[in-house]
N, C-alpha and C positions, 0 to 999 in steps of 0.2 A: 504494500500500500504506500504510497505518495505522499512524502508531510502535508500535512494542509500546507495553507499558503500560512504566511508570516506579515504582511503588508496590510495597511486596512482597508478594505475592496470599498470604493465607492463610487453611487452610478447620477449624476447630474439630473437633478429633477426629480428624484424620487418623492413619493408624497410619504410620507414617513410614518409608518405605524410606531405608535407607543405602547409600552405593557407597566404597565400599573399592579405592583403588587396590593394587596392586603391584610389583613389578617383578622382573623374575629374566631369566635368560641361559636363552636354549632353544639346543640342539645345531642346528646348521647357518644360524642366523640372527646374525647380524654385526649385536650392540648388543643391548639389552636389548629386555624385551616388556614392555607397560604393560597389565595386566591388573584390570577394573575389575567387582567382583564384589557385584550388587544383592540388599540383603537386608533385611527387615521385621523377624526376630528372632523369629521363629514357626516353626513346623514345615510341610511339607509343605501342611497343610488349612485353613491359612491364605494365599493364594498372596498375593505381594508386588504390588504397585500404587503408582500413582504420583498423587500430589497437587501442589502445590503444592512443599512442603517435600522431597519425595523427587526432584524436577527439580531445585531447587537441588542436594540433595547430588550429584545427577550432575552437574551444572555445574560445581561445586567438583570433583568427581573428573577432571574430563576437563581443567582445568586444572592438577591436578598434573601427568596425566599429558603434557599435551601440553608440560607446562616440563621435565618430561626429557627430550625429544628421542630416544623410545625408534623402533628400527626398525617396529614396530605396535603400535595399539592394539586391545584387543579387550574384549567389554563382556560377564559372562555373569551365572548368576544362582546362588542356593542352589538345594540338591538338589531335585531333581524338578521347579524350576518356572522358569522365564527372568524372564516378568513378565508380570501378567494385565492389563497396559493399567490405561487411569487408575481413580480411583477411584473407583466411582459414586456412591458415598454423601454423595461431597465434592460431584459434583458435582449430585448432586441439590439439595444444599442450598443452591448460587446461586440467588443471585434473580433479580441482575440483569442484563441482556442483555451488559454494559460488562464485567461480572466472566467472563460465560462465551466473550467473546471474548478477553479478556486469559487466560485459560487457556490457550485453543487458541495463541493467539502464545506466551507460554510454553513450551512442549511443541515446536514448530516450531522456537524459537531455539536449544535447549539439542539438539535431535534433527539440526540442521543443522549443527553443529559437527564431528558426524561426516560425514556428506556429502561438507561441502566438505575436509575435513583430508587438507594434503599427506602426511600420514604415514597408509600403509594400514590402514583401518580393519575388525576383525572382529567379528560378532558369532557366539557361542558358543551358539547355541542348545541349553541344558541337559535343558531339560524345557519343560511349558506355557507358551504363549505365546496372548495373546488382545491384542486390537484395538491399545492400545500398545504393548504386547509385540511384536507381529510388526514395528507402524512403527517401533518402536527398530532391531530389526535389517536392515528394507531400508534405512533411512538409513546403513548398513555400508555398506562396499563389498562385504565378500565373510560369505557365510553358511554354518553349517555348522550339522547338529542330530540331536539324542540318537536311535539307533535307539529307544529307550522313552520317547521324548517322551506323553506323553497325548493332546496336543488342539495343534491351533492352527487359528487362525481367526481372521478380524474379522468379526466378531459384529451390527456395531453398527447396521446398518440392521434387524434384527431388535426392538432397542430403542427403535425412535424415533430415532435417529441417526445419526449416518455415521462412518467415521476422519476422525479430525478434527488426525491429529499427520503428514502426509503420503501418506496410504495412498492418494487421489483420485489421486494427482499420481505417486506412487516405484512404484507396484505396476503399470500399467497398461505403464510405459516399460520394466520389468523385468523379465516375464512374458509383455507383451503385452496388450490391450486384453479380447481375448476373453477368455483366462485369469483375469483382472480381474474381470472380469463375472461370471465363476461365484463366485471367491472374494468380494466382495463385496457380491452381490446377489442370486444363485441362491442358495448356499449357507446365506446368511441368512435368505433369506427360505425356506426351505426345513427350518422347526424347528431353525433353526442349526445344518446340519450343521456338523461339524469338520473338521477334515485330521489323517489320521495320517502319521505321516513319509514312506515312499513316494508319499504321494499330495501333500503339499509340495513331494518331489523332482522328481515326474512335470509339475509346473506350472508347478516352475522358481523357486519361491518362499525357494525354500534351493538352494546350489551341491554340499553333500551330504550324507550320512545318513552318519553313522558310528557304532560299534558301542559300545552303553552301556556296556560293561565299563570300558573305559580309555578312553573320551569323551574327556575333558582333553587327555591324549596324545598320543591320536590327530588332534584338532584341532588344536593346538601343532605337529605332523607335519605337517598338511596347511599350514597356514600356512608355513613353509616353503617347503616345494615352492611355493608361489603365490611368494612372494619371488625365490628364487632362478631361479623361471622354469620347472624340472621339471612345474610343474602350469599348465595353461593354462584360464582360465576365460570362454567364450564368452558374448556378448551380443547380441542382437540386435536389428533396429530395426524399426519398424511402420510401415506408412503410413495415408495415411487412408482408401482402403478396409476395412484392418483394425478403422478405431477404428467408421468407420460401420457395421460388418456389427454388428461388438458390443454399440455401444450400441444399436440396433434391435432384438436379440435380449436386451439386459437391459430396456428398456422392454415387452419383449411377455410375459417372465420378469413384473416388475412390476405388469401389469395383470391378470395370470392370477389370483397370489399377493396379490394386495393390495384390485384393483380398482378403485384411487388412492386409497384411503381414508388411505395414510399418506404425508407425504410424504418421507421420507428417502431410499427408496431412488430416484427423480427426480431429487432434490439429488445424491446421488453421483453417478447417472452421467450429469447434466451437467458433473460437475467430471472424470468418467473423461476423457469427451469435451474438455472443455479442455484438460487435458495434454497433450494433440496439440501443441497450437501455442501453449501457455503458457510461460515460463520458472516457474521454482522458487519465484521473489518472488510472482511473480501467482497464481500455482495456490496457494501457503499463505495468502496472503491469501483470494484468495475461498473458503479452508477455513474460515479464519476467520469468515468472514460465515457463512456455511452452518450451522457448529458451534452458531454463536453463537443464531443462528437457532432450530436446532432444539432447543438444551440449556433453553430457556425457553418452549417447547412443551408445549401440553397431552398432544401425542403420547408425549413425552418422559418427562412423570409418571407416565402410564399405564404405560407398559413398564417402568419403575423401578421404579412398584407391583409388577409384576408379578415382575423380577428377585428383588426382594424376600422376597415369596411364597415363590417358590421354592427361592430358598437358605436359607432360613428356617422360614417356617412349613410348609413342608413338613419340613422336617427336624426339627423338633419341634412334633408337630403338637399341637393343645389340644384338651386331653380326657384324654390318653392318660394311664393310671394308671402306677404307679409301676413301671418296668422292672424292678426288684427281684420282682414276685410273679409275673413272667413262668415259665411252667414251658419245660422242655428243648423242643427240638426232633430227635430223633433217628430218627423215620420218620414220612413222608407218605403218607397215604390218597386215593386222589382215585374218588368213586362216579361211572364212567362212562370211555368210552373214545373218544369219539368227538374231534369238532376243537378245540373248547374243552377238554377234558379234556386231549389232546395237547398243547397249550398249554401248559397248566401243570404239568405233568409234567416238559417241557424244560426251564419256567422254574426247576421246583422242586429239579431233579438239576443244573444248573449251576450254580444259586446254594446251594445248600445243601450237595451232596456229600452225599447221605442219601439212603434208600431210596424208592424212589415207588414204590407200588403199586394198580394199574389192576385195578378189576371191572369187568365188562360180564354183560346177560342170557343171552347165547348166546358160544358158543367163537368162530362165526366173527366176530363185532363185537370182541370180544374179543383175538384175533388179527390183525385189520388195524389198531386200533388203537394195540397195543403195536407192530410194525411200522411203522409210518406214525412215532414217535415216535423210533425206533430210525434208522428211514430218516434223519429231520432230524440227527439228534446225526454219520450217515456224511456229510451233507452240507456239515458245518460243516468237516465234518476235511478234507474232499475240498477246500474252498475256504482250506483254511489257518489258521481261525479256531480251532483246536485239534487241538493234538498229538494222535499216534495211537495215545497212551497215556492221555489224559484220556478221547479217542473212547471206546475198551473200556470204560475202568470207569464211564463213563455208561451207556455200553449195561447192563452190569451191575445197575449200582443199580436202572434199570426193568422193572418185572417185572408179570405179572398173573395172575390168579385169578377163578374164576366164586364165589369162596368167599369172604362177609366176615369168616367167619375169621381173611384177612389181615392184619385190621386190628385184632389182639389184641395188638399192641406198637406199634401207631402211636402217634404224638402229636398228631396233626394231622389231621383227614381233612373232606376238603372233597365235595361233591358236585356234580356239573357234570349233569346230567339233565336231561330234558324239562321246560319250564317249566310245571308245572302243578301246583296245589299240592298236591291230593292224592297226587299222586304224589311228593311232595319229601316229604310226612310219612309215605308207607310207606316210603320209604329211610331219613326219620331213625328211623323205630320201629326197624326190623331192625339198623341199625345199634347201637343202644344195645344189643341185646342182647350184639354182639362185642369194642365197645372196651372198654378201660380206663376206671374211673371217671375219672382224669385228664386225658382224651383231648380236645381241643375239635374239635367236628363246626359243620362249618361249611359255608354254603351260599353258591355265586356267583350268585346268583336278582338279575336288573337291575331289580325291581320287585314283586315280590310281599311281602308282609308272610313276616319271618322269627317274629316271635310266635306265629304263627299255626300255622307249621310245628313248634315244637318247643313247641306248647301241652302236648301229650296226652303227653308226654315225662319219666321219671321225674328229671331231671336238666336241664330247661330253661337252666339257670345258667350252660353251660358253650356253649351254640347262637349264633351271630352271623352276619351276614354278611359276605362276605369278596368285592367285586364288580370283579373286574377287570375293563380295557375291550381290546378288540381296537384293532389285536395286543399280546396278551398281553405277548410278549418287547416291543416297543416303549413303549408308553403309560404314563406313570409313573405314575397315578393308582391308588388303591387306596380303595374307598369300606368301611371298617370300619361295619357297620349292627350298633348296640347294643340286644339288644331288648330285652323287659318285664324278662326274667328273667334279662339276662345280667352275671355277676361279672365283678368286677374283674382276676382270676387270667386271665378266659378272655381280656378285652381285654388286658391286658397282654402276653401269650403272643402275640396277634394283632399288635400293634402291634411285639413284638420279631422278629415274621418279618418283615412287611413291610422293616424296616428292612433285613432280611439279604438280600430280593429285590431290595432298590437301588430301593423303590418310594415314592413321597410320598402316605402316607397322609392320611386326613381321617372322621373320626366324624360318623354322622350317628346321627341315632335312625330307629326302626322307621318311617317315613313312608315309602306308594306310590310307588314311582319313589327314591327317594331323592332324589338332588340334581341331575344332570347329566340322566338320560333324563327327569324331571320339567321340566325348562327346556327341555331341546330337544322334546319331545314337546308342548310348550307352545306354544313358536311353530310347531314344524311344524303342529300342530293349525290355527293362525292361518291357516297359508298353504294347506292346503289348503281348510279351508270355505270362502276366499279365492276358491277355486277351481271349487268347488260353487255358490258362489253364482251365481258366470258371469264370474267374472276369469278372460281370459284368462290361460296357466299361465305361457307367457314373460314377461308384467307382473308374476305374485305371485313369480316364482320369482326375478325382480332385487329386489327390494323388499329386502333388506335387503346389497346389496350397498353402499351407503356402510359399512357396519362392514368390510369389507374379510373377511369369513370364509375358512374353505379352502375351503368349497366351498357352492354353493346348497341348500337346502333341497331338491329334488326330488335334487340329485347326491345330498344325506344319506342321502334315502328309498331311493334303490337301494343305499346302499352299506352301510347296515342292513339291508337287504331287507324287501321290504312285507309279509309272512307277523312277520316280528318284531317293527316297526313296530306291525301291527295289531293286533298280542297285546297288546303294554303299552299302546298307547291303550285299550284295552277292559279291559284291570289299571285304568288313570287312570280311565276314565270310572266306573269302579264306585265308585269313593272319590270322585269330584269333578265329579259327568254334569255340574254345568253351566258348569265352567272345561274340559274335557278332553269335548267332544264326538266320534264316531266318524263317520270322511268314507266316504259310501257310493262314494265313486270308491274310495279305497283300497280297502274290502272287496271291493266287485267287482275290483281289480287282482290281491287274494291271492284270489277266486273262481276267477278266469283264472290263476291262474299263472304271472303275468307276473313278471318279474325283471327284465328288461333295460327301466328308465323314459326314458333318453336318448339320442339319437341324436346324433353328431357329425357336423355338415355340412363342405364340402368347405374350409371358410375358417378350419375349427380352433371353430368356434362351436359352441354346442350347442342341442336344442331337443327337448319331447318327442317320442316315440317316435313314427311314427304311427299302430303297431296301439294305443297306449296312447291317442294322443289318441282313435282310433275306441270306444275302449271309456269313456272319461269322459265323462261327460254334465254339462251346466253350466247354472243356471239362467240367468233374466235381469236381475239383478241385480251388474252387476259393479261394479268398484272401482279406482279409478287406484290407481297405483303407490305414491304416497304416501301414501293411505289407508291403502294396506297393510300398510304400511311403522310404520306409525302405531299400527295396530291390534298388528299382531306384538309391538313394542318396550313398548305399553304393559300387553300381554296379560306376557312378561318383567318388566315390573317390579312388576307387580301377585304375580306369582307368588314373583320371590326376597321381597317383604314377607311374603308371608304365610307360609316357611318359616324367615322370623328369627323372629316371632310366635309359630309352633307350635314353635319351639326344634331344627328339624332340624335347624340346624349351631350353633356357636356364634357365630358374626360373618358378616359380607360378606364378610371376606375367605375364607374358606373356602368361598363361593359362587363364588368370582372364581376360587381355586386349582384347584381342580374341575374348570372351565370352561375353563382355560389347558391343564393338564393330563390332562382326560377327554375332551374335546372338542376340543383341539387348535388354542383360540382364540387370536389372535395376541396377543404379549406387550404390543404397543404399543396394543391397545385395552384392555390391564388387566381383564381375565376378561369382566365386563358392567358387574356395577354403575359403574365409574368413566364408561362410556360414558353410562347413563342418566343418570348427575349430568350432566353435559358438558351434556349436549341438554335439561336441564330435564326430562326426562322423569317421573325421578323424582317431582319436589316434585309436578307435575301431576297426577298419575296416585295417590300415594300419599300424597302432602302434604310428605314432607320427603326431602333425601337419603339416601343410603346409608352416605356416609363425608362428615367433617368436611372444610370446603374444605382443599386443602392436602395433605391425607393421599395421593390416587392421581391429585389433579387441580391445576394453578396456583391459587394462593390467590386470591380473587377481590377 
């Protein structure tokens, strides 16, 4: 193992958690309790993190407390948040490989002190806890945590990383190897899911949940009992069948999720797999090397990029006018009653608490609809996810009508209809006649020009696009499409819902496809004439598996379905026949009425269909893998240039946010553009990059 460092690491800017010891006399515990309470000095929405400077104050706190000689120590946090693990912003700003190992040793030294300390050690799990956050508390001996906790998780192999403060080493001997494996590598890799408290308890990752009212108390209580022996807390031990089932099932977790394009989560569960037969010295050290490894990764800036993004410029997105000329939102219109309308209707009545009102042509579309909408909101209650008093008055607020009449007090009303345009501009005519002059009509169209639709419109000013992505309630993205005629009142008003939907908007202008089905329609385009030509569909359909996607291009096409697929390619090709050409395998697939593209073989593989392959016909002209690959990537960066150019977003990075969160691209490839700098593609293909070296990528 490696001295630690010797030097005092500090990173510019950090916002500096403090830890505040204690001490006081708890009822039933013989000597005092050293209570050591972590706080940055901000409210809730800023959660507290640990740099550099916030490890020493707990160093210094764990030395007070360990110089009183108190019966336990226990470590917790300000309200609503324990500690969101280290600091990214610190540590993105290392450079160099020596600094981001001396971190990890840092973090290690001061987090071990609990560990090994003769005196038993608690952590108080308050509230949120992410990647350091949770390794502070398994380096406790015993845990306990807030039934209203938010979130916990380690995160970090979603970022390009791993836990890098014990989590390889304490969580696998703690939980057990498999349980390991879900929380840090399935989970992650899995759009970061979280842990809510039951599901921490059910893992075994906290000793128990207790109840947020009197939290404090009630942990102080439970600590106790572990003292005096009334409370007994079980551990248990793994062998190495268990570490080998696990790490085989997060390695195949891995390649599903990734495809090995990244390597963190590799690195981790080789280090799961160590802690088998490691002591504590060797397993933090080769954390150390691993951390160190990957914090100076190009892998590493990209997901940072990405982090970024999303705490950020999603949350104030550029463009958006001044939330002051936003009008009210006190009822919801939605023209249409079918699955995307249901959709948002749910979305609309649980984030807003305001009326949704559903038209359809005929009573009975009409009626399955509002039903089907009704149905979801009984099923949420039935699973527990809402009282059976919020249930009602959901049900309530939804309602519908074959009469746009309804929509004579809305403020909002959106249209969810047939994608055709004529048909979107006899709903916005008819519509204009029912709403208020105030009202903004707004269309979820994934590609059709919205100028176009509220041409003929006395009131154009007030028309935008509003383009959510399925599923609706999931997908954070929200593509606000500004057209010729549309005011600042109406985006504002748009931009202030979004925010109330818990959605990360991004502004585009009136441009075909907008931003996200313009780039994937892009290279799907690629891979299928790929296809046509006479590549075989297994070669084009890996070809961009080094980027490590969710899923292949041919899985995309079924999971859009080829009937929708084909409609916006045929939207694109009319604005751009000779970047967005039409694959005559596709139309013949939506001829046939095929839906089901892939078939899973007996090995867990996949590969087309074979009434699909009997119906594609392929020239003879094919193309290796890497052509393909080649072609795809440079057809992508040919297409985000020309969308900075014609001004549909304002930066890259609102190409990359987009992409992260409309498409569900992974953090650690940093939307696209970071990718195409990486691989030169850019300069090649376009002449220069996308972002300054530095910015989403290692300085070069």
């Amino acid at each position: 193992m490696s001295a630690p460092t010797t030097h005092r690491l500090e990173i510019p800017g950090e916002v500096v958690t403090t830890a505040t010891t204690r001490l006081f006399t708890v009822p039933g515990i013989d000597g005092q309790v050293a209570l050591i309470t972590l706080d940055n000095g901000k409210d809730h929405t800023r959660p507290t993190t640990f740099g550099p400077a916030g490890l020493y104050n707990l160093d210094a706190a764990l030395d007070e407390a360990f110089a009183a000689e108190p019966a336990a120590i226990a470590v917790t946090g300000k309200p609503f948040v324990f500690l969101a693990g280290a600091d990214l912003s610190g540590i993105g700003a290392i450079a160099s490989r020596d600094d981001a190992k001396a971190i990890g040793q840092l973090g290690h030294r001061v987090y071990k002190r609990l560990h090994d300390s003769q005196i038993p050690t608690f952590a108080f799990v308050n509230g949120a806890a992410l990647g350091g956050g949770v390794e502070l508390a398994l380096s406790c001996h015993y845990r306990t945590l807030a039934s209203n906790a938010a979130m916990m998780a380690l995160p970090e192999c979603f970022l390009g990383i791993l836990p890098g403060w014990g989590g390889t080493q304490l969580l696998p001997k703690l939980v057990g190897p498999e349980n390991a494996v879900t929380i840090i590598i399935e989970n992650a890799l899995n759009q970061n899911r979280m842990l809510k408290p039951k599901d921490a308890a059910s893992l075994g990752v906290v000793d128990v949940v207790l109840n947020a009212a009197d939290y404090l108390e009630q942990s102080l209580a439970w600590m106790a009992g572990v003292l005096d022996g009334s409370i007994s807390v079980q551990r248990n031990e793994y062998g190495e069948s268990d570490y080998t089932d696990a790490v085989a099932r997060g390695r195949q977790i891995a390649d599903l999720r990734t495809k090995g394009a990244t390597t963190a989560p590799y690195r981790a569960l080789d280090l799961i797999e160590l802690s088998r037969t490691a002591d504590l010295a060797q397993g933090f050290a080769a954390e150390d090397d691993a951390l160190a490894d990957l914090i100076t990764s190009q892998q590493f800036r990209a997901g940072l990029y990405s982090f970024n993004l999303n705490q950020k410029r999603a949350r104030k997105p550029v463009g958006a006018p001044d939330p002051a000329l936003a009008g009210k939102i006190g009822k919801i219109g939605i023209v249409g009653a079918g699955l995307m309308a249901g959709q948002l209707a749910l979305l609309f009545a649980r984030q807003l608490k305001v009326p949704v009102a559903l038209t359809e042509i005929d009573a009975e579309r009409l009626e399955k609809g509002v039903a089907a909408v009704h149905g979801e909101i009984a099923k949420l209650a039935d699973k527990g996810r809402i009282p059976p008093d919020e249930a009602n008055r959901l049900t309530a607020l939804v309602t519908g009508s074959l009469d746009y009449s309804i929509f004579a007090n809305a403020d909002f009303v959106i249209e969810a209809v047939f994608e055709e345009l004529d048909v979107k501009k006899k709903v916005f005519a008819e519509l204009e006649q029912h709403v208020s002059p105030e009202c903004v009509i707004a269309t979820n169209t994934s590609s059709l020009s919205v100028s176009a639709m509220a041409a003929e419109l006395q009131h154009p000013e007030r028309v935008l696009g509003f383009h959510f992505f399925n599923p609706v309630a999931v997908m954070p993205l929200l593509e606000i499409v500004k057209a010729d005629h549309t005011d600042d009142r109406t985006l504002a008003t748009a931009f202030g819902l979004a925010k109330k939907l818990k959605k990360g908007p991004i502004l585009t202008s009136d441009a075909t496809g907008f931003v996200v089905n313009r780039l994937l329609l892009r290279f799907m385009g690629e891979i299928l004439a790929a296809i046509d030509e006479g590549t075989p569909p297994e070669i084009a359909d890996k070809a961009l598996d080094p980027l490590g996607l969710p899923m292949t291009p041919i899985v995309l096409l079924q999971l859009v379905g080829p009937a929708v697929a084909l409609h916006v390619q045929e939207t694109l090709n009319g604005s751009w026949p000779d970047r967005f050409p039409v694959s005559e395998n596709l139309r013949r697939t939506v001829q046939h009425q095929v839906r089901a593209l892939v078939a899973w073989n007996a090995d867990g593989s996949q590969s087309l269909d074979p009434e699909v392959a009997k119906l594609w016909t392929m020239g003879d002209n094919p193309s290796t893998l890497e052509q393909v690959r080649e072609r795809a990537l440079a057809a992508l960066a040919t297409e985000a240039r020309l969308m900075l150019d014609e001004g549909v977003v304002a930066d890259a990075a609102d190409i990359d946010l987009a992409m992260l969160t409309g498409a569900g691209w992974p953090f650690w490839l940093g939307g696209i553009t970071p990718y195409l700098d990486r691989e030169g593609i850019s300069e090649r293909v376009t002449g220069k990059r996308f972002q300054p070296a530095g910015v989403s990528t290692l300085p070069s």
